[in-house]
VEXKE-714757 format. One record per residue (C-alpha): residue in three letters; x, z, y. Coordinates in nm, 2 decimals, m for minus. Each point is the difference from the previous one (the first is absolute). Example, Ala and Ser with C-alpha at 12.3 -4.5 7.8 and 13.67 -1.06 7.14 Angstrom:
% VEXKE-714757
+------+--------+--------+--------+
! zagu !      X !      Z !      Y !
+------+--------+--------+--------+
!  ALA !   1.23 !   0.78 !  m0.45 !
!  SER !   0.14 !  m0.07 !   0.34 !
+------+--------+--------+--------+
//
This chain:
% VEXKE-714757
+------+--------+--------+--------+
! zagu !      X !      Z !      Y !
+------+--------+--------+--------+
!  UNK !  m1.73 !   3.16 !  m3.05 !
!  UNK !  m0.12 !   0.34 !   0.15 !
!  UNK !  m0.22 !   0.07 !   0.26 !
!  UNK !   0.31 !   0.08 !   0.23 !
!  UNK !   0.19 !  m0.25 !  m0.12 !
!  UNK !  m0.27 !  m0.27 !   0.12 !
!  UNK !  m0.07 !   0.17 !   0.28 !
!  UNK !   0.36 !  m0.07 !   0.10 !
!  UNK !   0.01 !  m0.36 !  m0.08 !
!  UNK !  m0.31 !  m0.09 !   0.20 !
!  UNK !   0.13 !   0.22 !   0.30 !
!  UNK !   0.36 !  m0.25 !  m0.05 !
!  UNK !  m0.29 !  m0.30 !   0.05 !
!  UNK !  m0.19 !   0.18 !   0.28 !
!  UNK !   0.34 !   0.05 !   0.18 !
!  UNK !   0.11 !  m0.38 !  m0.07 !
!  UNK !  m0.37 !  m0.12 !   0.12 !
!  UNK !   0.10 !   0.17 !   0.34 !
!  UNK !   0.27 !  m0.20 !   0.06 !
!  UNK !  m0.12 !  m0.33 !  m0.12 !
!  UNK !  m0.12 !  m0.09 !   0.31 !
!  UNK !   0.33 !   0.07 !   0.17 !
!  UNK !   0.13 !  m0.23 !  m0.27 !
!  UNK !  m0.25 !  m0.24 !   0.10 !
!  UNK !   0.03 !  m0.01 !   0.35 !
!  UNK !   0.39 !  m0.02 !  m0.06 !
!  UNK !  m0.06 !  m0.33 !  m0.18 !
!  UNK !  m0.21 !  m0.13 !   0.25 !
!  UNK !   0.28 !   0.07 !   0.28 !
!  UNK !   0.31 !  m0.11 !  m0.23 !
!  UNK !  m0.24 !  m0.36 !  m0.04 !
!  UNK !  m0.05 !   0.02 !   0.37 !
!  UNK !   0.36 !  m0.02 !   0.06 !
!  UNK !   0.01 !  m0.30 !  m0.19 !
!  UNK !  m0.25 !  m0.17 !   0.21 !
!  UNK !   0.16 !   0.07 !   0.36 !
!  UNK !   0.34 !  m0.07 !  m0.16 !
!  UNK !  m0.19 !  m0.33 !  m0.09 !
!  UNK !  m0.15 !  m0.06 !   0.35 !
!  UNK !   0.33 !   0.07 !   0.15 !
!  UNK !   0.18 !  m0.30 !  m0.18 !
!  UNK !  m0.26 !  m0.25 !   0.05 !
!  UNK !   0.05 !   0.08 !   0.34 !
!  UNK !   0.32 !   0.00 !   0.03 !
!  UNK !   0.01 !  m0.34 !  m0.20 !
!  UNK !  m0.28 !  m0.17 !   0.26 !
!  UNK !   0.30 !   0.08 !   0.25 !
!  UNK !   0.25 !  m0.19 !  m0.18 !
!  UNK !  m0.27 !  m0.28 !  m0.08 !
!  UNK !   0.00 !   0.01 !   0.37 !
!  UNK !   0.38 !  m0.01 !   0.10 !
!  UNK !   0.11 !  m0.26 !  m0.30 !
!  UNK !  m0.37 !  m0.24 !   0.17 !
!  UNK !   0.20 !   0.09 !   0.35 !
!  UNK !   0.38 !  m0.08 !  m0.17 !
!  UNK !  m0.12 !  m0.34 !  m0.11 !
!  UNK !  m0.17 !  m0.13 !   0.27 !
!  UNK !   0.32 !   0.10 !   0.19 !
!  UNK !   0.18 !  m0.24 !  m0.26 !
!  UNK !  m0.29 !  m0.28 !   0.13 !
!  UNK !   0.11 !   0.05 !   0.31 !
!  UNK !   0.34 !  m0.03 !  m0.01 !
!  UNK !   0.00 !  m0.29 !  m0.25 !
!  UNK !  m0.18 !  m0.17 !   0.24 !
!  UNK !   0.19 !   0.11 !   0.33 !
!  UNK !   0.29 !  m0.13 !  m0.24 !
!  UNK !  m0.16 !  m0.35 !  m0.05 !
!  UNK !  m0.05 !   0.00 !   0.35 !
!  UNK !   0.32 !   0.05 !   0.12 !
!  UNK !   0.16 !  m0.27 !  m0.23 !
!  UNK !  m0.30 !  m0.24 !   0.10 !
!  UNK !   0.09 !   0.09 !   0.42 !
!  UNK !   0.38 !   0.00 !  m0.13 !
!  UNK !  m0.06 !  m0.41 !  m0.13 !
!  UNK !  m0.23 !  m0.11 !   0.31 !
!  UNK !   0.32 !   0.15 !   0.21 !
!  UNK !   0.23 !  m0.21 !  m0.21 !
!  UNK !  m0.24 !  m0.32 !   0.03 !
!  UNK !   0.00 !   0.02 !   0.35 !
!  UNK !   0.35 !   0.03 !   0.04 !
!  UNK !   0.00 !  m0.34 !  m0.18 !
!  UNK !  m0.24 !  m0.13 !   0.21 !
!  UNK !   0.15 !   0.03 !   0.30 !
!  UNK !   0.34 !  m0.13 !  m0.13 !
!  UNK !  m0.17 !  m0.33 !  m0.18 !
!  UNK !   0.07 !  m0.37 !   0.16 !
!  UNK !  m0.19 !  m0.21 !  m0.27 !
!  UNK !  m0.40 !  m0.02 !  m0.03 !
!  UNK !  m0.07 !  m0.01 !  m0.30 !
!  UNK !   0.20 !   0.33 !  m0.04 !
!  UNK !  m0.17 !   0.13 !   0.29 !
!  UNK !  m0.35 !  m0.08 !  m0.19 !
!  UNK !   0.17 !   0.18 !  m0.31 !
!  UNK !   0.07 !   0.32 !   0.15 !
!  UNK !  m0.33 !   0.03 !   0.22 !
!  UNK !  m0.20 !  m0.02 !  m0.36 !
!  UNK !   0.20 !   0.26 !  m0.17 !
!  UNK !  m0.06 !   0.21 !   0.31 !
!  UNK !  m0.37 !  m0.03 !  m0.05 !
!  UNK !   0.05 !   0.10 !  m0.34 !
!  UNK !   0.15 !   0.30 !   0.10 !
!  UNK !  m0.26 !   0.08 !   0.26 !
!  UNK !  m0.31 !  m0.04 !  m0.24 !
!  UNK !   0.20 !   0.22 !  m0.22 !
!  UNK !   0.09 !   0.25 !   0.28 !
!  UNK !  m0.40 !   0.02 !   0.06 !
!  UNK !  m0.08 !   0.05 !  m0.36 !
!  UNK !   0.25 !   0.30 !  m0.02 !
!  UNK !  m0.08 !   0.13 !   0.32 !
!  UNK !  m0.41 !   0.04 !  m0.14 !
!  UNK !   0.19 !   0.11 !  m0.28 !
!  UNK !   0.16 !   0.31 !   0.20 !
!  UNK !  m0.27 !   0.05 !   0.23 !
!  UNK !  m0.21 !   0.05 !  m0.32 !
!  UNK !   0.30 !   0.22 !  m0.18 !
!  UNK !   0.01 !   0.23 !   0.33 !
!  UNK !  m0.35 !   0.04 !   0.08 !
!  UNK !  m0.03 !   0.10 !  m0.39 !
!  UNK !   0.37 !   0.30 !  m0.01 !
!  UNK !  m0.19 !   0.11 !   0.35 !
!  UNK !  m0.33 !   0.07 !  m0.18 !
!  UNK !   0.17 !   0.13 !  m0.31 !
!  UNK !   0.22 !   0.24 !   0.27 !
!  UNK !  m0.33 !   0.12 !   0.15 !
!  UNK !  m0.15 !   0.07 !  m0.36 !
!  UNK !   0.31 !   0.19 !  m0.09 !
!  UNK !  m0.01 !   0.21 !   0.35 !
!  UNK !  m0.35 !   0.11 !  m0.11 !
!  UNK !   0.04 !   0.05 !  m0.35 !
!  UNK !   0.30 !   0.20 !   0.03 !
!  UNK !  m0.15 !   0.23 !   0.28 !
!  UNK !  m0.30 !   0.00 !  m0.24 !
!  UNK !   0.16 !   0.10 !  m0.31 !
!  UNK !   0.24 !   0.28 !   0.19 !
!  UNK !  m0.35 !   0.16 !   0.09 !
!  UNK !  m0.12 !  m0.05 !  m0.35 !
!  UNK !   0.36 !   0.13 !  m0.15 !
!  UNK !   0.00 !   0.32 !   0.22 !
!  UNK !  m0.34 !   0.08 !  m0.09 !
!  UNK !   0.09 !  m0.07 !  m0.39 !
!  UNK !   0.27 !   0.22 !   0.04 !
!  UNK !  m0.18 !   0.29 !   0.14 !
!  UNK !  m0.23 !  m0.02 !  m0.30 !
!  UNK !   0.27 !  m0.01 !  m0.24 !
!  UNK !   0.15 !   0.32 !   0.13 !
!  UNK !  m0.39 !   0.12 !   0.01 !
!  UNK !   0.00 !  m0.10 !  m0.40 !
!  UNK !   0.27 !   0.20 !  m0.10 !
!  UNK !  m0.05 !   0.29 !   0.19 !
!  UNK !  m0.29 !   0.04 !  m0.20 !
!  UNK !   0.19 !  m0.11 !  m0.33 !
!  UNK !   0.25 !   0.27 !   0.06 !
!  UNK !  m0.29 !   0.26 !   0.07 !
!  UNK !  m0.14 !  m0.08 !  m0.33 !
!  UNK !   0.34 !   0.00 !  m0.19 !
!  UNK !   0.03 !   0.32 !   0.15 !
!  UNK !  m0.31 !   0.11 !  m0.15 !
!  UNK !   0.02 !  m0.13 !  m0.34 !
!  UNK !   0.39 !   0.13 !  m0.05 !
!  UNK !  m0.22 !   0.33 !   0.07 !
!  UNK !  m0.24 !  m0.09 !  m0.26 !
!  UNK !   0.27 !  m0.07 !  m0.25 !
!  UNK !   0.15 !   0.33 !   0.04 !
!  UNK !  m0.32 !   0.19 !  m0.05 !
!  UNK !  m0.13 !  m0.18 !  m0.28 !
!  UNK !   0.26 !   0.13 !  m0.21 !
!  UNK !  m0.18 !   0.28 !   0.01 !
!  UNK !  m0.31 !  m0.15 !  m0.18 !
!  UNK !   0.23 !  m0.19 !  m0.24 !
!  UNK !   0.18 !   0.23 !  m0.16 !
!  UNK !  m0.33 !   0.19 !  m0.11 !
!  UNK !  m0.12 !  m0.36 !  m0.18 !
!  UNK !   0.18 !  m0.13 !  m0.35 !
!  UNK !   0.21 !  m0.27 !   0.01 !
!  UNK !  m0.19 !  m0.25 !  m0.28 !
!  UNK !  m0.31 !   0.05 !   0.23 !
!  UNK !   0.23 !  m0.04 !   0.35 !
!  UNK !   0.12 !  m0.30 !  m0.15 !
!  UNK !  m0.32 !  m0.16 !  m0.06 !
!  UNK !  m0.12 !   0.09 !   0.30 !
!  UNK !   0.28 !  m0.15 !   0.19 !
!  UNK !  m0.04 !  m0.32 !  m0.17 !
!  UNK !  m0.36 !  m0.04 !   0.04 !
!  UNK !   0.06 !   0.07 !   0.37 !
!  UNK !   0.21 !  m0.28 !   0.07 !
!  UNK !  m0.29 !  m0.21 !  m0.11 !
!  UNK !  m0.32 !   0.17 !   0.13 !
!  UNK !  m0.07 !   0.17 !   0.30 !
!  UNK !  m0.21 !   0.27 !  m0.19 !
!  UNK !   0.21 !   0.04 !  m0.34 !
!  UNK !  m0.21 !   0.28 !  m0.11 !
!  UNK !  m0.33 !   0.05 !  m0.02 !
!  UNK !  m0.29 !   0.24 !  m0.10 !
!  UNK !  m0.26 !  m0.08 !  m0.25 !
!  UNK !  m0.32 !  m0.08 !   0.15 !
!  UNK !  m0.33 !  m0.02 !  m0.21 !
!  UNK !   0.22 !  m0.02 !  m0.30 !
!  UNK !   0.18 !  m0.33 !   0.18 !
!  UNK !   0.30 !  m0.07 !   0.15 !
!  UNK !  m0.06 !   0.02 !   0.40 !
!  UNK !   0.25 !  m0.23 !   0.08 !
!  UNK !  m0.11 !  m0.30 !  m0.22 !
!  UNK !  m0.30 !   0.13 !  m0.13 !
!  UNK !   0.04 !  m0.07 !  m0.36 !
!  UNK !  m0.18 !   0.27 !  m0.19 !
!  UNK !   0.21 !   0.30 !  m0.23 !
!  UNK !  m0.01 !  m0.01 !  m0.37 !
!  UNK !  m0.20 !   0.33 !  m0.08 !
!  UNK !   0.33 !   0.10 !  m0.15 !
!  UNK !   0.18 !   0.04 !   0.31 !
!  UNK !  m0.28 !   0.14 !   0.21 !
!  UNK !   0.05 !   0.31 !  m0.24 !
!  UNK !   0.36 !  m0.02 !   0.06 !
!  UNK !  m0.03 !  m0.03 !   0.37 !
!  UNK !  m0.22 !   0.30 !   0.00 !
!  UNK !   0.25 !   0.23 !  m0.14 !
!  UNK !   0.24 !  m0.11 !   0.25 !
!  UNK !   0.22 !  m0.25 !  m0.16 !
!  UNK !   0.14 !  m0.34 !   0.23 !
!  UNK !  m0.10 !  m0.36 !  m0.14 !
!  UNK !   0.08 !  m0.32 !   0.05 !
!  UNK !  m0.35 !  m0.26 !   0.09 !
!  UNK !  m0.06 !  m0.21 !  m0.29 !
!  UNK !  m0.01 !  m0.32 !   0.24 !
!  UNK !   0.18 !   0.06 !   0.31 !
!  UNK !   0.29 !   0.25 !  m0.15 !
!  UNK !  m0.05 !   0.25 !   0.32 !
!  UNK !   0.01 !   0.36 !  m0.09 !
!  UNK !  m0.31 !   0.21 !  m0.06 !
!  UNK !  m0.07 !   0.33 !   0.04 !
!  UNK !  m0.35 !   0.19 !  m0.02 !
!  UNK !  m0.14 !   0.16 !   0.31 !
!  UNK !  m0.15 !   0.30 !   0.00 !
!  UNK !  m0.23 !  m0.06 !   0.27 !
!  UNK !  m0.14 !  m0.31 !  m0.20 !
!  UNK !  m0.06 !   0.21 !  m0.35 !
!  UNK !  m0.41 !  m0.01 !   0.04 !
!  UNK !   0.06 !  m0.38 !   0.01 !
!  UNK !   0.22 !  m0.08 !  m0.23 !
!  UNK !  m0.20 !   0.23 !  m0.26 !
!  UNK !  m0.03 !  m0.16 !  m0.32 !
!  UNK !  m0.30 !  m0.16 !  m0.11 !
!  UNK !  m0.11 !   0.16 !  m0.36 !
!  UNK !  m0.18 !  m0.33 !  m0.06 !
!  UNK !   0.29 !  m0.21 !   0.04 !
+------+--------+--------+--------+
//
């Protein structure tokens, strides 16, 4: 590779650097999302929590409004009885299977007392929740539209990108785009100058080989990490070979 030819490779990374952090911070957003989207469920699934607690205690109740009202129904009927008996020991009869049915009248009248004390605290739970969570909704909501405000600013910015970094592209062959493409799905900094005759993104030092290489402007991939080197001009009194090695 040429000096130009280099030259316009590492301008293609210098312009892709520029937007990495737009790419970034688009991540970050998108993953944000998520989150609120996530927070908004839970929230909306505590409210159900809270209506099915308030549907079931409403069952309680009427089960034992229910029980009650056959129990009231009986002690009616008993009484009826009562009245109309002529014999004792029928009299004695019905009287006990009224105080049956009053002992069970005052076990399922604790029982509702109990069942409606319990919907009227689950009602009161719900009231607050629900106001709570519209607060927490409308705020969640705001931030969403916040969120992708921004996304669509960025989109925005890297659709521009896109279109100018044809410009760098077509100046850069296509067996050295290609690598470079794949490397920079897997790395954030796919290429690389040689530093101190050693890769600078893992460190692992240049055969002596391709340090000459490098130096005469050719691209090469790191012996242990794959990213793609390239020698710097800048660096050249540092990456000078040693005549004793």
């Amino acid at each position: 590779m040429n000096g130009l030819l280099l030259e316009n490779f590492i301008q293609l990374v210098s312009f892709d650097q520029t937007v990495r952090s737009l790419e970034l911070e688009r991540e970050a957003l998108l993953k944000k999302i998520a989150l609120i989207h996530e927070q908004k469920l839970r929230l909306v699934r505590d409210i159900e929590d809270s209506r099915r607690k308030v549907c079931e205690f409403q069952k309680n109740v009427d089960s034992s409004e229910l029980v009650m009202e056959m129990l009231d129904g009986q002690e009616a009927d008993k009484k009826k009885k009562l009245e109309m008996v002529s014999g004792s020991k029928e009299y004695v009869f019905l009287k006990s299977e009224i105080q049956n049915i009053n002992k069970e009248q005052e076990v399922v009248e604790h029982e509702l007392i109990d069942a409606w004390g319990a919907l009227d605290n689950a009602r009161k739970k719900l009231d607050i929740s629900t106001q709570a969570v519209a607060v927490q909704l409308d705020s969640i909501e705001r931030e969403v539209v916040s969120v992708e405000e921004k996304l669509k600013a960025i989109d925005i910015m890297l659709d521009d990108h896109a279109q100018k970094r044809v410009a760098f592209v077509v100046n850069v062959p296509s067996e050295i785009l290609d690598d470079y493409e794949h490397m920079r799905g897997i790395v954030n900094n796919p290429v690389v100058p040689v530093s101190q005759a050693s890769c600078s993104g893992c460190f692992y030092p240049a055969p002596i080989s391709d340090v000459l290489l490098l130096r005469k402007g050719k691209l090469l991939p790191c012996k242990s990490c794959y990213r793609i080197l390239y020698f710097d001009e800048s660096d050249r009194k540092s990456t000078r070979l040693n005549s004793s090695h």
